[in-house]
Every structure is written in C-alpha cells, then in structure tokens.
C-alpha positions as YAML, in Angstrom:
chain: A
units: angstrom
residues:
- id: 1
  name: UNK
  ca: [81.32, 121.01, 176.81]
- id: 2
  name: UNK
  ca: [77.96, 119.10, 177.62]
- id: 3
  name: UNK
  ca: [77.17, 117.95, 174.09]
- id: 4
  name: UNK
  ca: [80.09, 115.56, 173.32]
- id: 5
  name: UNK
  ca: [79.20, 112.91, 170.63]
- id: 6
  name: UNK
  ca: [81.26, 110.09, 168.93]
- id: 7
  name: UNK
  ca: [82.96, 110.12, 165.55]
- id: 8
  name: UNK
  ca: [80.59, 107.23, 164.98]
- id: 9
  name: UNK
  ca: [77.73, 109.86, 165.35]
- id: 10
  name: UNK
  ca: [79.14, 112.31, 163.11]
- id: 11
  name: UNK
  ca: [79.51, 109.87, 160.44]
- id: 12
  name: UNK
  ca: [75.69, 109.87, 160.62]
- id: 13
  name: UNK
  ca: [75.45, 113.28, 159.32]
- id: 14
  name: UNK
  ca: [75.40, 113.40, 155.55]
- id: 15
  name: UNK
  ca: [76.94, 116.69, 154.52]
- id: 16
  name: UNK
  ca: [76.93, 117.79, 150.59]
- id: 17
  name: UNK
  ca: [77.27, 120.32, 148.51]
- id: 18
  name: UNK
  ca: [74.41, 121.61, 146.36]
- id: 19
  name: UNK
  ca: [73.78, 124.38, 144.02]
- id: 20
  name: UNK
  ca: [70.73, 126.69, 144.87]
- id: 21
  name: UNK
  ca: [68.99, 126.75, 141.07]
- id: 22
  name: UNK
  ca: [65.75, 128.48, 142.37]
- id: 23
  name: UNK
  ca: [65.29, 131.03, 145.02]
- id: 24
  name: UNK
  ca: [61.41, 132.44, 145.89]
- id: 25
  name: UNK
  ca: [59.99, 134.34, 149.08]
- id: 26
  name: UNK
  ca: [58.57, 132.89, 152.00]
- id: 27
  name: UNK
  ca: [55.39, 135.20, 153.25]
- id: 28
  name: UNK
  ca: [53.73, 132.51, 155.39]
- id: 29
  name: UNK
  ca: [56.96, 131.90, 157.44]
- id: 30
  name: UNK
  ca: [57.33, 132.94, 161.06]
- id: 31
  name: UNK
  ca: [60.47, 134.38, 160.25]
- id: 32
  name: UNK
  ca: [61.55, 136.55, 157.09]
- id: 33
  name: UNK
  ca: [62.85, 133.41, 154.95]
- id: 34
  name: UNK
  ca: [63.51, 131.54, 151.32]
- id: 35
  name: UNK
  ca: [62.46, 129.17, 149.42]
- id: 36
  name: UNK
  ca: [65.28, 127.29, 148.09]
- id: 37
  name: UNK
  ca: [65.08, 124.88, 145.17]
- id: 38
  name: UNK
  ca: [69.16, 123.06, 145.37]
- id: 39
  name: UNK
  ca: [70.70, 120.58, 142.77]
- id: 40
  name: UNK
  ca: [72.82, 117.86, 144.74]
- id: 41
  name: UNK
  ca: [73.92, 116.19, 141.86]
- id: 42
  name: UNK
  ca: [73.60, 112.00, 142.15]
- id: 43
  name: UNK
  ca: [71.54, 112.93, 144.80]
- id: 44
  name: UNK
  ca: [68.61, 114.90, 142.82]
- id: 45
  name: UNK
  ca: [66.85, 118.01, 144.12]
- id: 46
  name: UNK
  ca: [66.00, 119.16, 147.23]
- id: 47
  name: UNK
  ca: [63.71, 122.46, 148.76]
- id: 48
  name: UNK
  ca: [64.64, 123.92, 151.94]
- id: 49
  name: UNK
  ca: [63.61, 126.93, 154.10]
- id: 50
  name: UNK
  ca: [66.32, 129.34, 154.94]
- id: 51
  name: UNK
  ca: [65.86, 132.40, 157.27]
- id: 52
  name: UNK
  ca: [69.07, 134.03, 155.34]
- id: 53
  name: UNK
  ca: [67.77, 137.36, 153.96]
- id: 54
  name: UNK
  ca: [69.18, 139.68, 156.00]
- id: 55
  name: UNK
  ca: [72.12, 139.60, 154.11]
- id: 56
  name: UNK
  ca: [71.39, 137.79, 151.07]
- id: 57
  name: UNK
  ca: [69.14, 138.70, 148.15]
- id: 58
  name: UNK
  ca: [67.48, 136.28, 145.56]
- id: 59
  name: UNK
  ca: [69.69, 137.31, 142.71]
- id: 60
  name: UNK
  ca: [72.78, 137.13, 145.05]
- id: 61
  name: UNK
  ca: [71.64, 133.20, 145.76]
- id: 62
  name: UNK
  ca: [70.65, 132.01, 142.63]
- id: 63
  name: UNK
  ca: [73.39, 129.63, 141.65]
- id: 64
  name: UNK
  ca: [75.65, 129.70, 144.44]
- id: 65
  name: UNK
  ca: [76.99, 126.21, 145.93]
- id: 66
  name: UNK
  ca: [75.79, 126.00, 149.61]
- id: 67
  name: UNK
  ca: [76.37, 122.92, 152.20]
- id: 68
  name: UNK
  ca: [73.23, 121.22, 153.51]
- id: 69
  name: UNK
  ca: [72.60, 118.54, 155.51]
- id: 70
  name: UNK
  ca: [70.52, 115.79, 153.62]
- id: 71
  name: UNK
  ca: [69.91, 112.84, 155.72]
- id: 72
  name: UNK
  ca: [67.24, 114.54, 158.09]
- id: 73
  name: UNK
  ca: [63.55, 113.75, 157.51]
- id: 74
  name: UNK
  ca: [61.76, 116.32, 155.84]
- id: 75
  name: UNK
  ca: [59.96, 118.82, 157.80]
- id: 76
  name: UNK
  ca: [56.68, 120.76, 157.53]
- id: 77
  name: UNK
  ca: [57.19, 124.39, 157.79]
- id: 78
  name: UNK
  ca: [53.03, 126.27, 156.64]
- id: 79
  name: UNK
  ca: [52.51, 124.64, 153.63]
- id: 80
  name: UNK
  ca: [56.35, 124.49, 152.51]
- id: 81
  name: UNK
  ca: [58.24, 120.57, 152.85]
- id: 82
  name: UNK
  ca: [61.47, 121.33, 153.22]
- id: 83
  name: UNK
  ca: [63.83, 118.82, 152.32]
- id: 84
  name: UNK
  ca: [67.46, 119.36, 154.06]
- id: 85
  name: UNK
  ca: [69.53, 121.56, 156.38]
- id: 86
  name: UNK
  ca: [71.27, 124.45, 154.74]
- id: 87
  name: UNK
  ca: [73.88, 125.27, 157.07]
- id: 88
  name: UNK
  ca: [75.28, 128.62, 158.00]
- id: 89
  name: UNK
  ca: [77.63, 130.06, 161.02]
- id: 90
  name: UNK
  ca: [74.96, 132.31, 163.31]
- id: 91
  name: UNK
  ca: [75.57, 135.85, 163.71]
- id: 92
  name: UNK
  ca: [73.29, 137.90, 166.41]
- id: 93
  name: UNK
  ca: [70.01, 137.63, 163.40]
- id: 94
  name: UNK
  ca: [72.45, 137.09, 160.64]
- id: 95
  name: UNK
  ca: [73.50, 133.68, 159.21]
- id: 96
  name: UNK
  ca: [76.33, 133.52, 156.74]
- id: 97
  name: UNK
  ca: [76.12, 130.54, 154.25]
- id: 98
  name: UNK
  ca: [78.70, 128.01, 154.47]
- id: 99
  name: UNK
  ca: [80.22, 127.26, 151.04]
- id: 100
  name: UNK
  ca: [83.47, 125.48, 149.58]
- id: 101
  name: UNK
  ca: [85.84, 127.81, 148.34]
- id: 102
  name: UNK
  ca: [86.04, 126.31, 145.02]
- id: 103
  name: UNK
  ca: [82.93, 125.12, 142.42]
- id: 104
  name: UNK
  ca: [82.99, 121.85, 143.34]
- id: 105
  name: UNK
  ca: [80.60, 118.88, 141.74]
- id: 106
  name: UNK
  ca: [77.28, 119.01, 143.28]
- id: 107
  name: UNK
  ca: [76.65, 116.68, 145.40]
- id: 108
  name: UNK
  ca: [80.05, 116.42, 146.89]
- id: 109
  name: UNK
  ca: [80.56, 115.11, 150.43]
- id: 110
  name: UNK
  ca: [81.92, 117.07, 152.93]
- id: 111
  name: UNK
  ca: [83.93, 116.00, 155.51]
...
C-alpha cells in the first residue's frame, strides 16, 4: 500500500454526521448530480454536490443522516459552492451513502 499516512493525519479529517434537509437537481454538472442542503447540528448548514442518483431519488434523500467530511475548503463546482465531502463506498458508477445505523444527533463525530 503506497498511500500510508499517520494517525496524526487522520485526526485532521473532521468526519460528522449531518441530516440532508434539502435535495434539488444539478443540470449544469458534468456528471448527473445533487444539490444537497445538510444540517450538522453545532456546526450549522452546509451544501454539497453529490453524483449519487443512480440509485437514490430526491424523496428517498430528503432527511436521511449522511457522513461528510467538513474541514475541506469549499470548492467551486459551475456556479454551485459546495461546502463538504459527502462520503460514500464506490461501486463501478454507483456510490452508496455512508450512514450510522442509528439517528444519531447531527453533527456527531465520527471516528
């Protein structure tokens, strides 16, 4: 494995949880994608792209808990700013959402 880091730089990454409160489409993305509008609690909200509707519809993602990464600096993507990292395990063009198996509190670290 070529990309070994420390503990120290995992600690970096700020994971939470965060509940998507808005969905809406994405027509000027490169790639089929969402608008999502997610409440992380003490943290406030935060927008982020996802490319996730292959197997997800709006209604299907409106109020589900997700996991994100936060501490990244927002990035341009058209005329979208998205916000944080909404993380998901890669399957050929699918991704499937990571999510806690329980409601947690929004804003929750994971770790």
């Amino acid at each position: 494995m070529d990309n070994i880091i420390t503990f120290d730089d995992f600690t970096k990454v700020d994971l939470r949880v965060g509940t998507i409160i808005e969905v809406n489409d994405f027509p000027e993305a490169r790639n089929p994608a969402y608008q999502l509008t997610i409440n992380f609690g003490e943290l406030g909200i935060k927008k982020s792209s996802a490319q996730i509707t292959t197997l997800y519809t709006k209604d299907e993602l409106l109020h589900r808990q997700i996991v994100a990464v936060v501490n990244f600096p927002k990035k341009q993507i058209a005329k979208f700013m998205s916000e944080c990292l909404v993380l998901g395990a890669v399957n050929g063009k699918d991704v499937i959402l990571l999510n806690p198996e329980q409601k947690v509190k929004n804003g929750s670290t994971v770790a």
